[in-house]
C-alpha positions as CSV (number, residue, x, y, z in Angstrom):
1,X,0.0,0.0,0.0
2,X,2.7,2.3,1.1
3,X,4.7,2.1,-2.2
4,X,1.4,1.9,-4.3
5,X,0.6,5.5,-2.6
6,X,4.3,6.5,-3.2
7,X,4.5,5.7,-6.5
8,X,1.6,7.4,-7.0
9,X,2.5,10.7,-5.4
10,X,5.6,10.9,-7.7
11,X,4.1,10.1,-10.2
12,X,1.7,13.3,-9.4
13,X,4.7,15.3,-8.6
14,X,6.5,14.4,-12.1
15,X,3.4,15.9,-13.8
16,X,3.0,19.4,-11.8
17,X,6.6,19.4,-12.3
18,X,6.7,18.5,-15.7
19,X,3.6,21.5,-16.9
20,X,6.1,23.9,-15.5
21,X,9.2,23.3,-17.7
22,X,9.2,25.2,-20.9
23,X,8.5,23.5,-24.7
24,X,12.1,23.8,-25.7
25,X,13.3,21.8,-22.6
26,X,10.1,19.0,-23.3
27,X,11.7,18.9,-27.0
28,X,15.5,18.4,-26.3
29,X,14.7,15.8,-23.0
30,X,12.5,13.3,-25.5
31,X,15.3,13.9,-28.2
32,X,17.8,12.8,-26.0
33,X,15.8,10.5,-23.8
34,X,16.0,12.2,-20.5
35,X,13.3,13.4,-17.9
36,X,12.3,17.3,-19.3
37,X,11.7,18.1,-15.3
38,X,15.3,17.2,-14.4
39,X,16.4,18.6,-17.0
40,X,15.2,21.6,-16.5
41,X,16.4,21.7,-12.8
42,X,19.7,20.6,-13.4
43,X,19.6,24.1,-16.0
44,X,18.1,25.9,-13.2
45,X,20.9,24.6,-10.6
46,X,23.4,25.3,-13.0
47,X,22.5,28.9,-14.5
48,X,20.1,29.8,-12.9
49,X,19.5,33.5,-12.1
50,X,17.0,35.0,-9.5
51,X,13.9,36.7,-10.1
52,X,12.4,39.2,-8.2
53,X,9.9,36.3,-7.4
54,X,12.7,34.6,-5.7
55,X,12.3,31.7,-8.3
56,X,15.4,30.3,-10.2
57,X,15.4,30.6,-14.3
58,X,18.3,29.1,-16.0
59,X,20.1,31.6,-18.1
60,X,22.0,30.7,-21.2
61,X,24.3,33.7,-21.3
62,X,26.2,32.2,-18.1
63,X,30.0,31.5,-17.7
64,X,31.6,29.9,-14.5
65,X,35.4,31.0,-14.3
66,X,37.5,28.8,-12.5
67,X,34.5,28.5,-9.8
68,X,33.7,32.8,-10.2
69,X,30.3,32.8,-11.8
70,X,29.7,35.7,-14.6
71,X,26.3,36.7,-16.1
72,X,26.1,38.6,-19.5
73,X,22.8,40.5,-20.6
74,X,23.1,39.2,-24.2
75,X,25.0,36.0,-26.6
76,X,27.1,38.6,-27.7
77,X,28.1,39.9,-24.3
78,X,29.1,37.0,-23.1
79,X,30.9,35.3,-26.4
80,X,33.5,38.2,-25.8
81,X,33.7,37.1,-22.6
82,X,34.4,33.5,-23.4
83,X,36.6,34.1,-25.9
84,X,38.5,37.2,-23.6
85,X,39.0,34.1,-21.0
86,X,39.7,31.4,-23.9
87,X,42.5,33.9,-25.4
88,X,44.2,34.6,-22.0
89,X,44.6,30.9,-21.5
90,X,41.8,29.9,-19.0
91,X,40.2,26.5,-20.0
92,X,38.4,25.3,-16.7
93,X,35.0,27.7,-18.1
94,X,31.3,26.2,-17.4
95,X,29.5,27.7,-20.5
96,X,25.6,28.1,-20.8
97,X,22.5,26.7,-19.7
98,X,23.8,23.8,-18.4
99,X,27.5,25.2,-17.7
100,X,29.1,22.4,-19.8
101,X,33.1,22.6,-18.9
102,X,35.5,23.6,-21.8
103,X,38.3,21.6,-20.5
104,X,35.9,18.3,-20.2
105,X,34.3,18.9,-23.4
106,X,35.9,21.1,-25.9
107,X,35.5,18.6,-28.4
108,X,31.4,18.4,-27.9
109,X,31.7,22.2,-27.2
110,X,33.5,22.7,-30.8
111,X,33.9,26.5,-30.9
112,X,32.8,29.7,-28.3
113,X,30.1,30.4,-30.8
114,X,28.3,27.4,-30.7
115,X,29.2,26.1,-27.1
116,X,26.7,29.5,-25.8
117,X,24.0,28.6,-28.3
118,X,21.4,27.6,-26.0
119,X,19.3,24.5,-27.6
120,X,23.4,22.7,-28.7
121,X,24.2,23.3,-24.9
122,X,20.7,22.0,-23.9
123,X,21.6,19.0,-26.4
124,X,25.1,18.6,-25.0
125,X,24.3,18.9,-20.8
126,X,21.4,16.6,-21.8
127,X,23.7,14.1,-23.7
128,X,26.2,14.0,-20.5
129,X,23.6,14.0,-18.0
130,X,22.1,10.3,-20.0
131,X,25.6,9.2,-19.8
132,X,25.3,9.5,-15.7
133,X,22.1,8.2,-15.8
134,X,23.5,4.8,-17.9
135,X,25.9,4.9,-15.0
136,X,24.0,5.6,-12.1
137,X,20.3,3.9,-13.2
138,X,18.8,7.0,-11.4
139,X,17.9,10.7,-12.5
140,X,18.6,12.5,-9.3
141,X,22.1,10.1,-9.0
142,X,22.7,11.2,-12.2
143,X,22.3,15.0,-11.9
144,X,24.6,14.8,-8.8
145,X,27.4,12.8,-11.3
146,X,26.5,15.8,-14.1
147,X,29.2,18.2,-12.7
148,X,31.1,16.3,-10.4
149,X,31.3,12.4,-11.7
150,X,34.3,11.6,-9.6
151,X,33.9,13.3,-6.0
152,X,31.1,12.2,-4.1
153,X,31.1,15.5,-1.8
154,X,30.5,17.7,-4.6
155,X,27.8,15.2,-6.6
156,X,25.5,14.9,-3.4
157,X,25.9,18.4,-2.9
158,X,25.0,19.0,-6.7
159,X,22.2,16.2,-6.7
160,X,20.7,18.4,-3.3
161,X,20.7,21.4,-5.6
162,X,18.8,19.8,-8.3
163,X,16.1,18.2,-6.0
164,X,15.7,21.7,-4.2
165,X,14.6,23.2,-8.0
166,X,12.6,19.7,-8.7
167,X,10.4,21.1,-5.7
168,X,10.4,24.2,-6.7
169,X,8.6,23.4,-10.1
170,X,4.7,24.0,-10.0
């Protein structure tokens, strides 16, 4: 009875959760077979800027500096940025919605340009955070193992992040 009742309340909780994320985020999660709500809270806990609501919205013009976070009003604002940083040397940058790292994925990443357009950084965090998952076998596991695969500190810290902006979906 208990885990009938569970079950069901998740399974509740995955739906209010789930009419909250925006279309783009529904699109690249069933592209890349990954849950749109925990994909859109690992965005939210990994760009997200504060509204005057309080609420969390990721940002896509986001860069993370060697752990100093930086946000830009436009694309074009921030590709200076990135390529400032890139030209002076610095490779450890988290770039965009889901602040994929440079250093850990310049190859996916292929150029500044494309690593801040949104939806191919959406397509990228969501490709990584499938590859935790086929690790893992769990979502939340997995968005814990996103950022920080190989120190367990950091990924339960991460994955506490993530479930704080699950909730926080209507």
């Amino acid at each position: 009875m208990r885990a009938a009742l569970a079950a069901g309340l998740a399974l509740t909780l995955a739906t209010q959760a789930a009419a909250g994320v925006p279309e783009g985020y529904h699109r690249v999660a069933q592209a890349e077979g990954v849950p749109a709500d925990v994909l859109y809270a690992l965005a939210a806990a990994e760009s997200g800027a504060r509204l005057s609501t309080g609420a969390a919205r990721p940002w896509p013009w986001t860069l993370n500096v060697g752990g100093r976070p930086e946000r830009y009003r436009t694309y074009r604002e921030a590709l200076d940025a990135l390529e400032r940083h890139l030209a002076a040397g610095k490779r450890n940058i988290d770039i965009g919605l889901m602040q994929v790292n440079w250093h850990w994925h310049e190859e996916r990443l292929q150029d500044p340009a494309r690593a801040l357009d949104p939806y191919r950084n959406l397509r990228i965090g969501a490709a990584i955070l499938r590859e935790q998952y086929e690790r893992s076998g769990h979502w939340l596991e997995a968005s814990g193992l996103y950022h920080a695969p190989s120190n367990t500190t950091n990924a339960a810290r991460h994955r506490a992040r993530v479930q704080h902006h699950l909730e926080a979906l209507p």
